[in-house]
C-alpha positions in Angstrom: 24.8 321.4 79.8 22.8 324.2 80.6 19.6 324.7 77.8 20.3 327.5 75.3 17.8 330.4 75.4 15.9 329.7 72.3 15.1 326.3 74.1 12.4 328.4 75.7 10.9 329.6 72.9 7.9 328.1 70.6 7.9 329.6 67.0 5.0 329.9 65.1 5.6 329.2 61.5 4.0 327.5 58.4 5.9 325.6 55.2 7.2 327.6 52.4 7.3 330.6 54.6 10.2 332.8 53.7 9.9 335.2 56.2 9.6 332.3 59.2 12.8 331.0 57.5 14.6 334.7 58.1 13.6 334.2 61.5 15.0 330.4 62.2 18.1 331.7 60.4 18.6 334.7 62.9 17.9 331.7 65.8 20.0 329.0 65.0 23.1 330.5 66.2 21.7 331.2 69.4 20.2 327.5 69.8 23.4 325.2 70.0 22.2 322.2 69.9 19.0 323.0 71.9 16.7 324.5 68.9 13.3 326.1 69.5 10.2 324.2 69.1 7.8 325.0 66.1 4.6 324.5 65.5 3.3 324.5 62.5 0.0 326.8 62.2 -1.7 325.2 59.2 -2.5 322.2 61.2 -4.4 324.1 63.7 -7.2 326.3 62.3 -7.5 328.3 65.6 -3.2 328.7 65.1 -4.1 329.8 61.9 -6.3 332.3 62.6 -4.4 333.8 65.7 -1.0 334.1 63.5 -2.4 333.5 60.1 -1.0 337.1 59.1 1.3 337.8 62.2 4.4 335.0 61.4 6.5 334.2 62.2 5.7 334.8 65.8 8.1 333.8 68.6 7.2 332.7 71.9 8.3 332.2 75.9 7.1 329.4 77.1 6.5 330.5 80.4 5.9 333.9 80.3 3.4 333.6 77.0 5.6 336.9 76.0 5.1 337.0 71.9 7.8 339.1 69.6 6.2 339.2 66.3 7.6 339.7 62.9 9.6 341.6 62.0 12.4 341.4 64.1 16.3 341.5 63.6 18.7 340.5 66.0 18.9 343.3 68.3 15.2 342.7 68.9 15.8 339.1 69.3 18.4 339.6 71.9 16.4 342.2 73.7 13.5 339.4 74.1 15.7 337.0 75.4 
């Protein structure tokens, strides 16, 4: 099984985020069973000061590339 395309992304996020929830809705049926990993920014104070008023922020693992909110999903597909 080949790894879905969210697989290589990392969204930043915090709880009780509605906006960060927007965003995993618009990924989930892109994921399969292969879902993005994400990372919690509240637990991280320099997280929390990098995205603190950017999320949710999506990133490439690889390339570092960052698509911050807000995006739909024309803009999602253009990042992947």
């Amino acid at each position: 099984m080949s790894q879905s395309p969210v697989s290589r992304l990392v969204l930043f996020s915090t709880e009780g985020c509605h906006l960060c929830e927007e965003a995993l809705a618009l990924l989930i049926p892109l994921c399969g069973d292969d879902p993005p990993q994400i990372i919690e920014i509240a637990e991280d104070d320099s997280l929390l000061e990098r995205y603190g008023s950017r999320i949710p922020v999506l990133r490439e693992r690889e390339s570092g590339r960052e698509l911050d909110w807000p995006f739909g999903a024309d803009e999602l597909q253009a990042f992947l």
